[in-house]
C-alpha positions in Angstrom: -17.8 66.3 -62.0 -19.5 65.9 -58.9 -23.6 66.2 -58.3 -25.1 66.0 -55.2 -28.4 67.7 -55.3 -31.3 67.4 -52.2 -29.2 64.8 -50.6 -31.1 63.3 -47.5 -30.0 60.8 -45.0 -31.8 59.7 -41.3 -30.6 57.4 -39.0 -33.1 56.9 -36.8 -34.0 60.3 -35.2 -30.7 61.4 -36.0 -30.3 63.2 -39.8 -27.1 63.1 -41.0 -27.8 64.9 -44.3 -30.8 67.1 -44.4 -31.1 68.0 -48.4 -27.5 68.7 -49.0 -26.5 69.9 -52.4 -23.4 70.2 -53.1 -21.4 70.6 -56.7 -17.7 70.0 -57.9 -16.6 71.6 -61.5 -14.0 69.9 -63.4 -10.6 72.0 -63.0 -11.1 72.8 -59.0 -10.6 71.1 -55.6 -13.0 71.6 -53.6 -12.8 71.0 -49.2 -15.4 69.9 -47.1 -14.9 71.6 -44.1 -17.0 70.7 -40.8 -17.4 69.9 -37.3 -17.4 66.3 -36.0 -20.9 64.8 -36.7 -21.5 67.2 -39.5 -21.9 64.8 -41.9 -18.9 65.3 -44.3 -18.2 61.4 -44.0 -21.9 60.3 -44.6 -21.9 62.6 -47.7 -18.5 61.3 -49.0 -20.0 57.3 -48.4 -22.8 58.4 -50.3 -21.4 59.8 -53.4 -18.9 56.7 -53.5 -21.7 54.4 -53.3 -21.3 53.3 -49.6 -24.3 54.2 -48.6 -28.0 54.8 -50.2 -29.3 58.4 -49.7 -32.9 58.1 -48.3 -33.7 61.0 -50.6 -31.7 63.0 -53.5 -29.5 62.6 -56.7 -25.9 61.7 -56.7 -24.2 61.7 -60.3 -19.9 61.3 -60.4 -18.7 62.5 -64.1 -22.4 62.6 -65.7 -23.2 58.6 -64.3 -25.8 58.3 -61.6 -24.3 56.3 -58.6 -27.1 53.8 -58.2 -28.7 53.2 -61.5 -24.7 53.2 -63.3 -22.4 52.0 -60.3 -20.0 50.5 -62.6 -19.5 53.7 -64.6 -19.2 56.1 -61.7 -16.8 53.9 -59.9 -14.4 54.3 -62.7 -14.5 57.8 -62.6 -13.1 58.6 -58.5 -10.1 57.3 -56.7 -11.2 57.0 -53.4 -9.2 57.5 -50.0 -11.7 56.8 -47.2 -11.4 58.2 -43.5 -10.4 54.0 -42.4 -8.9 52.3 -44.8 -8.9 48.7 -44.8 -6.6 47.0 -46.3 -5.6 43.2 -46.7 -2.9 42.4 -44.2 -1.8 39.5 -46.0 -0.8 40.7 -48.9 2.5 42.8 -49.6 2.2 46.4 -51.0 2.9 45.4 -54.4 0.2 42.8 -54.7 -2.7 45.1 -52.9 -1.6 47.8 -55.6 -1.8 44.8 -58.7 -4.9 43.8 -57.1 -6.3 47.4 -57.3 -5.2 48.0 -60.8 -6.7 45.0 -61.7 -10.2 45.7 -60.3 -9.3 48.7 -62.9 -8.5 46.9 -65.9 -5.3 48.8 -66.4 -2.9 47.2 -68.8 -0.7 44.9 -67.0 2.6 46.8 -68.5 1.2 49.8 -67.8 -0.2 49.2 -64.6 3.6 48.3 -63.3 4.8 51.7 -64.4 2.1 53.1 -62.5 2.5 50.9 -59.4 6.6 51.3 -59.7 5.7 55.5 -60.0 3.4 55.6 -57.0 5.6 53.7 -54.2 8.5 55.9 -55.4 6.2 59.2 -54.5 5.0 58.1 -51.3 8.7 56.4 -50.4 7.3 52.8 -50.0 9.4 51.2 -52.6 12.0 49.3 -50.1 8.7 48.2 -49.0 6.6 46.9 -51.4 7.3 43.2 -50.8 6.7 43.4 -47.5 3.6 42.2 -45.8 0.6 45.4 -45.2 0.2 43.6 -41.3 3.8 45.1 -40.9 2.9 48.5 -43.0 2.8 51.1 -39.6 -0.6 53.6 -40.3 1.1 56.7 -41.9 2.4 54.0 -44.4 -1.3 52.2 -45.0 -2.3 55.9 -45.5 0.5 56.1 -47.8 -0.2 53.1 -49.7 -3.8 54.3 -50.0 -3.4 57.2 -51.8 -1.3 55.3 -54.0 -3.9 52.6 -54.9 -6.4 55.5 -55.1 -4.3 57.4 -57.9 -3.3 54.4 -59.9 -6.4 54.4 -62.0 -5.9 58.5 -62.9 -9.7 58.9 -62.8 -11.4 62.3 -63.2 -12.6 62.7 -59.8 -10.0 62.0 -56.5 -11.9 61.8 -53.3 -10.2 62.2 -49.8 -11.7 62.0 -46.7 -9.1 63.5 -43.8 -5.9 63.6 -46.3 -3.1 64.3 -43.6 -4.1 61.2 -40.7 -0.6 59.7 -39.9 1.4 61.1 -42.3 5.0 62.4 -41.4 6.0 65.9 -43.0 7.7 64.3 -46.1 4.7 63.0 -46.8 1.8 65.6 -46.0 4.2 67.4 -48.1 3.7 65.2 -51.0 -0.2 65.1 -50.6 -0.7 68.8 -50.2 1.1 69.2 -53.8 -0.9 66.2 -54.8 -4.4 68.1 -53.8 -3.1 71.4 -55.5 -1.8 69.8 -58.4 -4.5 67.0 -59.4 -7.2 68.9 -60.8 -6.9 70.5 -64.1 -9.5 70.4 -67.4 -11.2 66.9 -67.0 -10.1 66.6 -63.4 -11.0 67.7 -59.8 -10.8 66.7 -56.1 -13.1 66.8 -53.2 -11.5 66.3 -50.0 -12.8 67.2 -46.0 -10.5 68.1 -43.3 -10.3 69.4 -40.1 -7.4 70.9 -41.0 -8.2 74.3 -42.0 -4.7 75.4 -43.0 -4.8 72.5 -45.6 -7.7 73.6 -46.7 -7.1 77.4 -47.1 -3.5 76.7 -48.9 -5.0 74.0 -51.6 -8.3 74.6 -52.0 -10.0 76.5 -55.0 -13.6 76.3 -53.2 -14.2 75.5 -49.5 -17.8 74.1 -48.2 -18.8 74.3 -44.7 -21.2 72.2 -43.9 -22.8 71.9 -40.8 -25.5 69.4 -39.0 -26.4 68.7 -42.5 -26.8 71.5 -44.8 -23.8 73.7 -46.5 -23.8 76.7 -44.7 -21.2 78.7 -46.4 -19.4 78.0 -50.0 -16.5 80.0 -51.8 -13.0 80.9 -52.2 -11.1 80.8 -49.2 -10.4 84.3 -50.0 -13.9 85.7 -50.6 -14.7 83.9 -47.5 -12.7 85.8 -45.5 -13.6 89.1 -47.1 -17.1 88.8 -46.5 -16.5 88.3 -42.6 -14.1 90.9 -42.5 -11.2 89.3 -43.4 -11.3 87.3 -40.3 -9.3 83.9 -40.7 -11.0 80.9 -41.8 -10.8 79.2 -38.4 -12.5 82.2 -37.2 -15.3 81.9 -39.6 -15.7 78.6 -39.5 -16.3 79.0 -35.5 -18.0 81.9 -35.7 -20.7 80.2 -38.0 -20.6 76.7 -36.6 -21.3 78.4 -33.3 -24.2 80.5 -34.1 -26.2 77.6 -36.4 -25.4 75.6 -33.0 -27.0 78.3 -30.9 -30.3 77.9 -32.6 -31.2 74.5 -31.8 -32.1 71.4 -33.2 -33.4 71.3 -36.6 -35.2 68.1 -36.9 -37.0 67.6 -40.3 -40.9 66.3 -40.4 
């Protein structure tokens, strides 16, 4: 579902990605775990087409994200770490608007916008304007414009920023639940509980390479069932310890 294979990105003297490869089966959800500067956002931008890698492959559901844009954007709904969304329009419109970027079928399209505002608890309001929306409700309505199109792939970057419980509720069921056969989900976090409770796979990448990938579980077995926040310090900690690691 998701290729990402010697995935390279420099800004400046600074690399963000230093030949990341990374891989997403159809059936699993996979987190990208990290510390701050990482580069779990860069690698998120690149896969959705946000930014050009300076070197690698990136492929979403077979399509190669630069030389088939159109096809690979089909395949993801995308919740990024900012969302921007258009102030002057009212829920309901930003969510027509979306489907219509789609091409879902009008009818269809209403069931699926009346469906998502019910999960999320925005349907009192839809008609109102999104400059009134507070930002646990923007982050609401952007998950919902992300699963409107029910696309293979669902990307999240930072799932839970300024959601109440009701709702982190709904989108940890949401990041168990959506993969299955022809599906998957690749989301980061800081929020190693999240990740240990929904994920099949967790990643840990760290100033630019995946340092550690498995099962939560398996993780924790092979550091001696230490917990995953102690393993991710643990290993963040001693990678930091050996200094920069600048490529030529």
């Amino acid at each position: 579902m998701v290729e990402l294979a010697g995935v390279t990105k420099r800004y400046g003297r600074f690399w963000a990605l230093k030949g990341l490869d990374l891989a997403v089966r159809a059936g699993e959800t996979v987190a990208l775990l990290g510390p701050n500067g990482a580069g779990k956002t860069t690698a998120l931008r690149i896969l959705t087409g946000q930014l050009k890698p300076d070197r690698g492959r990136v492929r979403i559901a077979g399509h190669d994200v630069w030389r088939e844009p159109i096809a690979a954007k089909r395949a993801f709904g995308y919740v990024p770490d900012r969302p921007y969304l258009y102030g002057k329009l009212t829920g309901v419109e930003f969510l027509r608007f979306v489907a219509g970027l789609y091409r879902i079928p009008q009818a269809e399209a209403e069931r699926r916008i009346e469906a998502e505002l019910a999960r999320f608890r925005l349907s009192r309001y839809a008609s109102a304007l999104i400059e009134t929306y507070s930002h646990g409700m923007r982050q609401k309505l952007t998950f919902a414009a992300a699963l409107l199109p029910r696309a293979p792939l669902l990307v999240v970057d930072e799932p839970m920023v300024g959601l109440d419980p009701v709702a982190a509720r709904t989108v940890r069921e949401l990041l168990s639940g959506y993969a299955r056969p022809g599906r998957a989900v690749l989301f980061s976090t800081h929020q190693l509980e999240v990740a240990e409770a929904v994920a099949d796979r967790v990643v840990l990448v760290h100033e630019g390479r995946v340092v550690l990938a498995g099962p939560p579980r398996a993780v924790r077995a092979a550091h001696g069932e230490a917990s995953l926040e102690e393993v991710f310090l643990r290993l963040t900690e001693d990678a930091g310890a050996q200094g920069p690691d600048l490529l030529a």
